[in-house]
PLY file of the C-alpha trace (Angstrom):
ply
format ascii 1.0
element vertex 553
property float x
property float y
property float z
element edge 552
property int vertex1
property int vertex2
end_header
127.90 131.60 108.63
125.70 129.16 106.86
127.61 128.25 103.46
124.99 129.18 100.45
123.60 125.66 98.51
125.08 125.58 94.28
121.57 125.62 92.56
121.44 124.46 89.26
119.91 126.22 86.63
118.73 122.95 84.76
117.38 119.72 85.94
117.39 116.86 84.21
115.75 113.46 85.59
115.50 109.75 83.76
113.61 106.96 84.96
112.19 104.42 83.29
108.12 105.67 85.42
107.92 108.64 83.47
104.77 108.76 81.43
104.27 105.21 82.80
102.62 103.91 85.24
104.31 101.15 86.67
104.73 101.67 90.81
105.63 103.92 93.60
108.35 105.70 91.11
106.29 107.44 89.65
104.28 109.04 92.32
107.72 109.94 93.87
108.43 111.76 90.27
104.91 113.05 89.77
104.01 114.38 92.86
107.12 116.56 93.19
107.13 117.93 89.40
104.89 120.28 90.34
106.99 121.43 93.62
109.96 121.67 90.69
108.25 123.73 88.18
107.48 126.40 90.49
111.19 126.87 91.84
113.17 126.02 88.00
109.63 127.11 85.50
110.73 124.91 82.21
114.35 124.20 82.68
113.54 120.88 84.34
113.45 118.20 81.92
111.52 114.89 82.50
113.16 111.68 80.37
110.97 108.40 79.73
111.44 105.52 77.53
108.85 106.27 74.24
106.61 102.86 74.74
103.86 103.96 72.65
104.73 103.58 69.52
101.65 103.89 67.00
99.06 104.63 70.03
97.93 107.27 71.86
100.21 107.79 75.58
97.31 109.60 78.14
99.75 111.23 80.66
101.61 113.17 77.65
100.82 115.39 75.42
103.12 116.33 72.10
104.56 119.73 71.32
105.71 120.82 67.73
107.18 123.78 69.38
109.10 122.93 72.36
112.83 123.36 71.50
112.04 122.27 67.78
115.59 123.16 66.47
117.28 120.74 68.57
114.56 117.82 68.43
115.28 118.14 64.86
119.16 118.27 65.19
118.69 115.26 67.34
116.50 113.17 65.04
117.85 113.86 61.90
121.98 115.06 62.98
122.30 112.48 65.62
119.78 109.77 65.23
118.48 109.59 68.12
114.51 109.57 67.75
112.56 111.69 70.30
109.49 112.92 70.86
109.20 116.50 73.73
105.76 117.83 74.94
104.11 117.76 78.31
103.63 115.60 81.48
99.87 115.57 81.82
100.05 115.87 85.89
99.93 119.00 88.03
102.85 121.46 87.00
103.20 120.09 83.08
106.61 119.77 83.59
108.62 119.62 79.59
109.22 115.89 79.12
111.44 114.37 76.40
110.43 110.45 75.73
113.48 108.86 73.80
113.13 106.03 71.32
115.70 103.63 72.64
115.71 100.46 69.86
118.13 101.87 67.72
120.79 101.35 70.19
120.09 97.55 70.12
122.52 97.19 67.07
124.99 99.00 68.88
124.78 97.35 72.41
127.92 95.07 72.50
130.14 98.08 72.02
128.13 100.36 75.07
128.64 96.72 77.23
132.31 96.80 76.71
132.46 100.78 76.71
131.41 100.58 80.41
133.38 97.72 81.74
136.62 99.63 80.47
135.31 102.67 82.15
133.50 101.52 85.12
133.92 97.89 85.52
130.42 97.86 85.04
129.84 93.46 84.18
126.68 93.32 81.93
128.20 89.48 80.79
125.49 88.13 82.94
122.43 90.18 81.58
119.19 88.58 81.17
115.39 89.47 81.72
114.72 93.48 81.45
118.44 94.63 82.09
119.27 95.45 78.02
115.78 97.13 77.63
116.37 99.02 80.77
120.45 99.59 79.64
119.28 100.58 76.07
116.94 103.38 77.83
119.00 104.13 79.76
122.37 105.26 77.56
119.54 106.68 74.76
118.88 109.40 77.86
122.24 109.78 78.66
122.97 110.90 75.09
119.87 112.58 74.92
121.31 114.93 78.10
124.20 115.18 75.96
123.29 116.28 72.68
120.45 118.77 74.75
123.73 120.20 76.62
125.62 120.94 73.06
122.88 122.46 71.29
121.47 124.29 74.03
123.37 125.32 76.73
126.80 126.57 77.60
129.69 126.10 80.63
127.95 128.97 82.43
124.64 126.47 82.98
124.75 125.01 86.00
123.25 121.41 85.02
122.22 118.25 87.09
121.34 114.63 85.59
119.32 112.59 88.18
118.67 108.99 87.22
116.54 106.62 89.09
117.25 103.54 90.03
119.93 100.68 88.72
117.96 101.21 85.15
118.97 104.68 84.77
122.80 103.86 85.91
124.44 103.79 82.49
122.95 106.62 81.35
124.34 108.70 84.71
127.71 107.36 83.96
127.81 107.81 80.14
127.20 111.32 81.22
129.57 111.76 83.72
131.97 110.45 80.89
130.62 112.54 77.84
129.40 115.93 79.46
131.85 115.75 82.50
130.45 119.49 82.92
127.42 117.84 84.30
126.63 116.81 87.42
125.65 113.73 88.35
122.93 112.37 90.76
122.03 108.57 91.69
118.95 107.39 93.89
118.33 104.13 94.48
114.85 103.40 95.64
115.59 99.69 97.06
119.40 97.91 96.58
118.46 95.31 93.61
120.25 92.78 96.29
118.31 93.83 99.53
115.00 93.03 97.41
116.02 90.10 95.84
117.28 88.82 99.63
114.20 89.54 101.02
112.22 87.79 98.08
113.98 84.70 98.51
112.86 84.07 101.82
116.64 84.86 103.06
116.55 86.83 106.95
117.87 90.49 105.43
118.69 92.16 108.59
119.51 90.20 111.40
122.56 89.01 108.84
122.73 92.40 106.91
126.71 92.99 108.41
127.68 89.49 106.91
126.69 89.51 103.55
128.97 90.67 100.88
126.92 92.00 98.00
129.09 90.98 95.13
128.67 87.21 96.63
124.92 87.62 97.10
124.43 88.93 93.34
126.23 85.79 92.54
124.44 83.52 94.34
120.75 85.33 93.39
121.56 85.18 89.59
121.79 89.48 89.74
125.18 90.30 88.93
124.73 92.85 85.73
122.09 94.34 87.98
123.59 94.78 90.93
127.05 95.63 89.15
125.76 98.45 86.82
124.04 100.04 90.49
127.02 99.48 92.63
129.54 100.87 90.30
126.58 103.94 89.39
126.89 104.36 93.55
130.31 104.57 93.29
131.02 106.90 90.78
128.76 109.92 90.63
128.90 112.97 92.02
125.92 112.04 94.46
124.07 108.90 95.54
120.89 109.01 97.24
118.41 106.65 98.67
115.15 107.28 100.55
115.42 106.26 103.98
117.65 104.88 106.65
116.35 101.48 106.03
118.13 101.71 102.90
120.57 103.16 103.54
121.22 100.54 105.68
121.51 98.46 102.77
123.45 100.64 100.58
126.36 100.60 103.13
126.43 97.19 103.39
125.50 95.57 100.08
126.81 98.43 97.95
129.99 99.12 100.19
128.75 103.06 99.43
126.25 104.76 102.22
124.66 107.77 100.54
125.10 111.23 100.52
121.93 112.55 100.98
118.60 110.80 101.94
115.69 111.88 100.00
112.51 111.25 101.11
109.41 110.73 99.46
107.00 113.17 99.66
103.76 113.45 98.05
101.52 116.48 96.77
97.83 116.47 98.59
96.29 118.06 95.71
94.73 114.50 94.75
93.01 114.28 97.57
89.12 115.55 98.20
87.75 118.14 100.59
84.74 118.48 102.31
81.60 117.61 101.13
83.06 116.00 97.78
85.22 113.98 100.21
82.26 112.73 102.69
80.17 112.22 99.72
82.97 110.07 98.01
83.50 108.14 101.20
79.85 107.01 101.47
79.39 105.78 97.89
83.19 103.97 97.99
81.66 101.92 101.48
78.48 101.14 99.22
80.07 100.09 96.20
82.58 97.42 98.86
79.79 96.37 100.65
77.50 95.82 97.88
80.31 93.27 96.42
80.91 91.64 99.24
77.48 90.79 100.21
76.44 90.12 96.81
79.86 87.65 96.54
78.98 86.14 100.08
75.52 86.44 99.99
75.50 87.87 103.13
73.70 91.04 104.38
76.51 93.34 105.78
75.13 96.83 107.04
77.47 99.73 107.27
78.28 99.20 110.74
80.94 96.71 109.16
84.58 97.45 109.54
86.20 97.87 106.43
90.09 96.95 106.31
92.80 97.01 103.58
95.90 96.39 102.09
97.01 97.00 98.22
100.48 97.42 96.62
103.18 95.12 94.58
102.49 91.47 94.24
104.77 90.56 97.13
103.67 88.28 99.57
106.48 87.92 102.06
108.00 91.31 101.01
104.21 93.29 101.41
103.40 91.17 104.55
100.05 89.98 102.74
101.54 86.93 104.48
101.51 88.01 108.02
98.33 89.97 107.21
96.20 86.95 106.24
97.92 85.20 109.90
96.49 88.07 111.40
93.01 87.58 109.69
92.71 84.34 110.44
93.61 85.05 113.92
91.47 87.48 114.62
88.18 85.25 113.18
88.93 83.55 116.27
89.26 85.94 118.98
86.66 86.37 121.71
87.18 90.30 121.96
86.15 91.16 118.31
82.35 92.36 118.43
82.01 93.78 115.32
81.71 92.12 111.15
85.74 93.36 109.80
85.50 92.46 105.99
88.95 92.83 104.55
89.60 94.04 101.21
93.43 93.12 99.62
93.48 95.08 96.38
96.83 93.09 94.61
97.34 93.40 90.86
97.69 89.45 90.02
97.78 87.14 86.85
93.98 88.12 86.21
91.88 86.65 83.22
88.82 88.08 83.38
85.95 89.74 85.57
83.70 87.08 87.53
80.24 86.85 85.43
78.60 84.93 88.39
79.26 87.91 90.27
78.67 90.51 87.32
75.16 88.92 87.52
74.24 89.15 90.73
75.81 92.47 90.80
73.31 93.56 88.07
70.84 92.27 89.87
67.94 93.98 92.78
67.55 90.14 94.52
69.07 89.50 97.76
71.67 86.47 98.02
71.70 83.75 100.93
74.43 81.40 99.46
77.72 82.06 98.52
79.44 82.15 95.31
82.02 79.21 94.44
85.48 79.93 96.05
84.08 83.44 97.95
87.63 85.01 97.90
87.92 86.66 95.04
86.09 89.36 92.46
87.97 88.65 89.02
89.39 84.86 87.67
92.81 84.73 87.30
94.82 82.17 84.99
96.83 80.46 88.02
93.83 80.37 90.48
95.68 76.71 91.85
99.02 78.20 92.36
97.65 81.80 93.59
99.79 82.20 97.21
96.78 84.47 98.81
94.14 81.75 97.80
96.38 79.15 99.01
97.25 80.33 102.19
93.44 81.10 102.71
93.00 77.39 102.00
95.35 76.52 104.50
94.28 78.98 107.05
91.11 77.22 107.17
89.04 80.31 106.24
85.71 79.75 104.31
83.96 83.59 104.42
81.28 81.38 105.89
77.94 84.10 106.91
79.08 82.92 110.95
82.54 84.17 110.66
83.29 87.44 112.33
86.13 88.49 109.17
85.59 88.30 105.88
88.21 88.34 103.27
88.01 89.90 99.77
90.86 89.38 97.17
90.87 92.31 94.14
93.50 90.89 91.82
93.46 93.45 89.69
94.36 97.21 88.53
91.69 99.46 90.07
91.46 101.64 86.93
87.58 102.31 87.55
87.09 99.57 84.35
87.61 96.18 86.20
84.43 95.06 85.64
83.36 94.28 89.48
84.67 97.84 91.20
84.57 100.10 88.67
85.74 102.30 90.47
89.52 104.14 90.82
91.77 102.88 93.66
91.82 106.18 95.45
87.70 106.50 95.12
87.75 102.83 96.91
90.80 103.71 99.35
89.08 106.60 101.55
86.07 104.11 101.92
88.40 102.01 104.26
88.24 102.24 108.40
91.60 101.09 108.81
94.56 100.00 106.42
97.47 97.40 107.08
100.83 97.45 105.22
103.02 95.08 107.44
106.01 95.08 105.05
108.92 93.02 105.65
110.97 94.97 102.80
109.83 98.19 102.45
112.65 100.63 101.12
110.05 103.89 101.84
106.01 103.15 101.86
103.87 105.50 99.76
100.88 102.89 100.66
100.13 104.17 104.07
101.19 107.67 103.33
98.70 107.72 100.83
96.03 105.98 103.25
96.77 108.80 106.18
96.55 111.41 103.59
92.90 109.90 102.69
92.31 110.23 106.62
92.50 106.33 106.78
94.65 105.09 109.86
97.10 102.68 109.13
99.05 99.96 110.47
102.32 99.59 109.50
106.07 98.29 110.10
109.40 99.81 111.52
110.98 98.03 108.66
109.27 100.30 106.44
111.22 103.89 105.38
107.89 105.39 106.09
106.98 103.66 109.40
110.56 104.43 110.68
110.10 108.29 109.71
106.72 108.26 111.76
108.44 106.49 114.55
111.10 110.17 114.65
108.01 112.66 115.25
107.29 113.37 118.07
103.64 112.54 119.85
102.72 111.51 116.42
102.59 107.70 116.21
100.38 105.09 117.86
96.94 104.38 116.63
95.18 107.13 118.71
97.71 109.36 116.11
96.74 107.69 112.58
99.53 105.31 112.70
100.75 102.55 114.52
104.01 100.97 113.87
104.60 97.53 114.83
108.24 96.35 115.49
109.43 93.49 113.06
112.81 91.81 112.37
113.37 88.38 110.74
111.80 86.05 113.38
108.61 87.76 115.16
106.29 86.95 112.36
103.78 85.60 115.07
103.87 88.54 117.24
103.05 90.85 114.49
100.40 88.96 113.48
98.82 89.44 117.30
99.82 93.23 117.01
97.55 93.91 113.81
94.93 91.53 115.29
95.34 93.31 118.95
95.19 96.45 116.68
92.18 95.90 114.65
89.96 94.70 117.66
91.09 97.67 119.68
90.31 99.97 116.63
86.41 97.96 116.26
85.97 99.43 119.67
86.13 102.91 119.78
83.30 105.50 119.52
82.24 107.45 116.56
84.15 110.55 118.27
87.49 109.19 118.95
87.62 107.56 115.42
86.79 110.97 113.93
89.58 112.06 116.06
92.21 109.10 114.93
91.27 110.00 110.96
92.10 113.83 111.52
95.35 112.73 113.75
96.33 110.47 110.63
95.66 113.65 108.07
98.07 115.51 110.16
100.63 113.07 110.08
100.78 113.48 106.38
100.88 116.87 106.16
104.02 116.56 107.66
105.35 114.31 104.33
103.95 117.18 102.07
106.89 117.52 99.25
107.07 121.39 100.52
108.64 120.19 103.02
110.52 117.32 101.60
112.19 119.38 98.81
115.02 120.67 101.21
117.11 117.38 100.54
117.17 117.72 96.84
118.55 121.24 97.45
121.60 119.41 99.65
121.81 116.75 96.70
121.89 119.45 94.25
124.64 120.90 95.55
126.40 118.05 96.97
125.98 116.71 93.28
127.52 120.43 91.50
130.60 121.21 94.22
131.82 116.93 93.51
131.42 117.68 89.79
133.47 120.93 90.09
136.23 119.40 92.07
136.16 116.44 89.07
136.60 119.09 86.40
139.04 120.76 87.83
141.62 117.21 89.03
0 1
1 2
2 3
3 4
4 5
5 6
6 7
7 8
8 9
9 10
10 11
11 12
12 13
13 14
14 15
15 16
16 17
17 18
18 19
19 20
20 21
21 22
22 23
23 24
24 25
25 26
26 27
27 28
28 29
29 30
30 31
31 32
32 33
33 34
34 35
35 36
36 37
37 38
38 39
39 40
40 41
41 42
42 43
43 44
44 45
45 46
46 47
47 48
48 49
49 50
50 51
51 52
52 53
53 54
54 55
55 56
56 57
57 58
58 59
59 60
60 61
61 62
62 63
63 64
64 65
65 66
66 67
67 68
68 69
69 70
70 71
71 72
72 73
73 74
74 75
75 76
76 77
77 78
78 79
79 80
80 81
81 82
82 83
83 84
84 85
85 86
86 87
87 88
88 89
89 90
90 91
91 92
92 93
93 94
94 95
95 96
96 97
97 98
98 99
99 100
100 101
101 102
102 103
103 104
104 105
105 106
106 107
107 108
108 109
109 110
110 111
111 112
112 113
113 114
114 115
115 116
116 117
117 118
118 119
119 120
120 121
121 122
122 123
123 124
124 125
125 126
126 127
127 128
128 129
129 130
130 131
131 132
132 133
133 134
134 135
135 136
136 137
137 138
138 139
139 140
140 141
141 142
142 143
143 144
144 145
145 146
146 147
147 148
148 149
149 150
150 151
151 152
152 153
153 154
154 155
155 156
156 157
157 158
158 159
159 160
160 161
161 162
162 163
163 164
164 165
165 166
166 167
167 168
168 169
169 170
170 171
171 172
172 173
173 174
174 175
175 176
176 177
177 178
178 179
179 180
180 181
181 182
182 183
183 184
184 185
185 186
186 187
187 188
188 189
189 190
190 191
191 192
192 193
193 194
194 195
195 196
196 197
197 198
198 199
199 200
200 201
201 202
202 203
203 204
204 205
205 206
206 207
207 208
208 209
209 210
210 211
211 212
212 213
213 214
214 215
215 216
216 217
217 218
218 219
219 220
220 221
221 222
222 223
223 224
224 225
225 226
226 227
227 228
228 229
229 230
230 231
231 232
232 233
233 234
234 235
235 236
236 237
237 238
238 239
239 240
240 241
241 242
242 243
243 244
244 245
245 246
246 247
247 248
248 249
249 250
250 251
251 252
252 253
253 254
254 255
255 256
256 257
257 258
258 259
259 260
260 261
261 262
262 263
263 264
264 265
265 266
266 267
267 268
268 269
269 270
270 271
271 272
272 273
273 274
274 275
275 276
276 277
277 278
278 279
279 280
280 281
281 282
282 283
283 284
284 285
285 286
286 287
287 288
288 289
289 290
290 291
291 292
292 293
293 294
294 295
295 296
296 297
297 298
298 299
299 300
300 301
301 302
302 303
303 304
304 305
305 306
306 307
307 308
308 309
309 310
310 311
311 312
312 313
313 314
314 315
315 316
316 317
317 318
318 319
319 320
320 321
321 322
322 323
323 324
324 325
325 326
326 327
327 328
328 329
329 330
330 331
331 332
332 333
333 334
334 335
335 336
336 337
337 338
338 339
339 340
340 341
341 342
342 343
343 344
344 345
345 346
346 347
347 348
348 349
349 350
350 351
351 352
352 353
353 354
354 355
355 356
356 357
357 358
358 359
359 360
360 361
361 362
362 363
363 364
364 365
365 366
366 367
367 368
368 369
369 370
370 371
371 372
372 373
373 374
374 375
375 376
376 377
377 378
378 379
379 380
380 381
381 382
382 383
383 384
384 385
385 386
386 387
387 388
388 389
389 390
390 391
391 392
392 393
393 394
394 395
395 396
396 397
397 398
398 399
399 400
400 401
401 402
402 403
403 404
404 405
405 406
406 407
407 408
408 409
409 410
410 411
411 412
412 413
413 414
414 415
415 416
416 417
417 418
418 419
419 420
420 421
421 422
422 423
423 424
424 425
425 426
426 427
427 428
428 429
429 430
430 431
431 432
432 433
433 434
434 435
435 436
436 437
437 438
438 439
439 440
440 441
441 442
442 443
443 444
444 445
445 446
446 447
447 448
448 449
449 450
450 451
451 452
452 453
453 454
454 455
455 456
456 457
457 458
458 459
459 460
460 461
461 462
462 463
463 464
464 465
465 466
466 467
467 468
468 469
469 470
470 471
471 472
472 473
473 474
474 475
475 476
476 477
477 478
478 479
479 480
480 481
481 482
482 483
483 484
484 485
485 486
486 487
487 488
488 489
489 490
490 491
491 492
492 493
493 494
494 495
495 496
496 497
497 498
498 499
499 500
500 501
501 502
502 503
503 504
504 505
505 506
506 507
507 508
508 509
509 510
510 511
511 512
512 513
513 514
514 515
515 516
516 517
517 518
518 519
519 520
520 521
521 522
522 523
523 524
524 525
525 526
526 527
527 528
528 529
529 530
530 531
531 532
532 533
533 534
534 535
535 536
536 537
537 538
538 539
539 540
540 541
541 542
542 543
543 544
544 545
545 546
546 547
547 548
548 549
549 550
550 551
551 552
């Protein structure tokens, strides 16, 4: 007989993405809310850093009467400052944002509070790990002084922090509210990152490196420290793939004990008529700033690639991607224009006017702009590594060259000043994406483009591409996405694979791409958080039957 899952009764998660923006955390977090709020209606509690001090935050929205009694037992009893309303995303889940910069004054004392505990070593802090810390214990004793006021022993309750910034807060819990049960996901080891980064080979060597020596070496010891010890000690650590967990085992000494996926909610993305009609104005608006950037005359018939995510360039592959370009320009088999698009928030300054003027304008352009690459200024343009490498490559976005390549350095917000237009209206104007990560803990970039009914090209080192790879008839370009094989050394023969796999894409009919973009929409259902939710259930109760045996040694 199948042994019934402990469900909590309240959920609590911190991470420093709620109510902001910042990368794929916060689609992981916002997506699922609304999967959450169905199951646990209200007793699931959202905790973000309050950054908005004085102006107006757009993704939440205030309440004087949410739990009012304890917000102001907590302000005024406890001094600890914060502010409970509403997640503006599908479900409205409660959020409580916490003022963390009173705890400033007291941070030596939480430093030495969790090396006595934990052995946690936050001597070696510098950059963003005392903002993050600060947050971090301020939500921890937020969970606390929630659990006092409001609940009882008979509440079943489960604190999830996210990532190494959350850490202290899960373990200043754990020591606290010991009634609480604890949860831990890393989304990528701080170490495996910062490996990768530094142009070190991760996984060829990944059984020989010792983590504590690596965080030494890579100047990341409080970091890695406060998310090994986290690992260690609560009642459940998760990651979100087996590439990670990969990672975790070796660099953390701790494999998890659950993998959680990353689903996503499709509720973003358009049907029908709204969707073809979107699609056709996203192509006009790219090809209209290309050929008014090139001064070239590009008709529809144009293939339209490409990539967008983090600022990485080895870790993204916008390396191996621009090889592959550059390649391709030169290959005999490709019969059609490919105009690539990389859409890369960078150092910008400011919007092109050169280009704002021609844009503006009804006149056809024969002659390029100066340096064709690139839609916005930015303030490092000599030490940029994607206009450098184009420089190198030898590329020129001359009119005679078969690909073209675009460089977007900036947030597609729909007020750039060149797109004006949101990254998701631009993204389902592609023919074909390319996310050839090297590091890659999960992938919500090509999830995202098959869910937009764009085909992708991605990596095996990639949590996502590695989950494709396990379905069954469901991978290969034909099915929406092909995943190239890549370790540390084959950077050349991916580089062929995307090129192989672009010209073979230019080549099919109007019928069998129709067929590849339903394919890839299929695939994604499959990633739908409906689905996905079954391994927070396991965590849950992985997380509430460890707590119970903790209570009760």
């Amino acid at each position: 007989m199948l042994k019934e899952l402990l469900t909590p009764n309240y959920i609590f998660e911190a991470s420093w993405e709620v109510c902001n923006k910042v990368g794929g955390i916060y689609t992981v977090l916002s997506t699922r809310a609304n999967t959450l709020q169905a199951s646990f209606q209200d007793k699931v509690f959202f905790i973000g850093p309050d950054l908005w001090e004085g102006k107006e935050n757009p993704l939440f929205t205030e309440s004087d009467s949410l739990y009012a009694a304890w917000k102001k037992h907590a302000c005024q009893q406890e001094n600890l400052p914060v502010r409970i309303g509403r997640w503006n995303i599908p479900g409205q889940p409660i959020v409580i944002l916490v003022d963390f910069q009173p705890f400033f004054s007291q941070k030596n004392e939480i430093y030495a509070q969790m090396w006595n505990q934990y052995q946690v070593d936050s001597l070696h802090a510098y950059g963003d790990y005392d903002e993050a810390s600060m947050f971090s214990y301020a939500a921890g004793r937020v969970v606390e002084s929630f659990y006092r006021y409001n609940l009882t022993k008979a509440d079943k309750v489960v604190y999830q922090a996210h990532e190494w910034m959350t850490g202290m807060g899960a373990l200043y819990v754990q020591m606290a509210v010991p009634e609480v049960a604890t949860i831990f996901t890393t989304h990528a080891t701080s170490i495996g990152r910062s490996i990768a980064g530094n142009y070190k080979p991760l996984y060829d060597y990944l059984s020989a490196y010792n983590g504590d020596q690596m965080a030494q070496e890579l100047n990341m010891e409080s970091k890695h420290s406060i998310e090994k010890q986290t690992a260690h000690h609560v009642d459940c650590f998760t990651t979100v793939s087996e590439i990670t967990n990969n990672e975790c085992r070796e660099l953390l000494d701790k494999p998890a004990d659950v993998i959680l996926m990353n689903g996503f909610e499709d509720d973003f993305v358009p049907k029908g008529s709204t969707f073809t009609s979107k699609r056709k104005r996203a192509r006009a608006t790219m090809l209209h700033v290309a050929n008014k950037l090139l001064g070239t005359q590009l008709d529809n018939e144009t293939i339209i690639v490409g990539t967008s995510g983090r600022y990485e360039f080895k870790n993204k592959g916008i390396d191996v991607f621009l090889e592959s370009l550059s390649r391709l320009n030169n290959d005999a088999n490709l019969t059609k224009n490919v105009l690539a698009f990389i859409t890369v928030p960078a150092w910008v300054d400011k919007p092109r006017e050169d280009l704002q003027l021609r844009l503006a304008s009804e006149e056809s352009f024969n002659e390029p702009l100066e340096i064709p690459f690139i839609t916005h200024w930015l303030h490092n343009m000599p030490q940029d590594p994607i206009l450098n490498m184009l420089a190198s490559l030898g590329m020129r976005n001359e009119s005679t060259d078969k690909v073209k390549v675009i460089f977007v350095p900036c947030y597609l917000d729909g007020n750039d000043g060149i797109m004006n237009k949101e990254y998701y209206d631009l993204l389902l104007g592609e023919d074909l994406s390319v996310y050839p990560s090297y590091y890659e803990p999960w992938g919500y970039t090509p999830l995202e483009s098959v869910a937009f009914r764009v085909p992708t090209i991605t990596t095996d080192l990639a949590g996502f591409g590695l989950w494709v790879n396990s379905l069954e008839k469901l991978h290969g370009l034909e099915n929406g996405v092909e995943v190239l094989h890549r370790s540390d050394y084959n950077y050349s023969a991916v580089a062929d694979g995307i090129k192989d796999t672009i010209t073979l894409f230019s080549e099919k009919s109007e019928n069998e791409i129709k067929q590849i973009r339903k394919q890839a929409g299929k695939v994604a259902e499959h990633a739908l958080w409906k689905h996905f939710i079954t391994y927070y259930y396991k965590a849950y109760d992985v997380a509430l039957c460890n707590a119970q045996k903790r209570q009760n040694n």
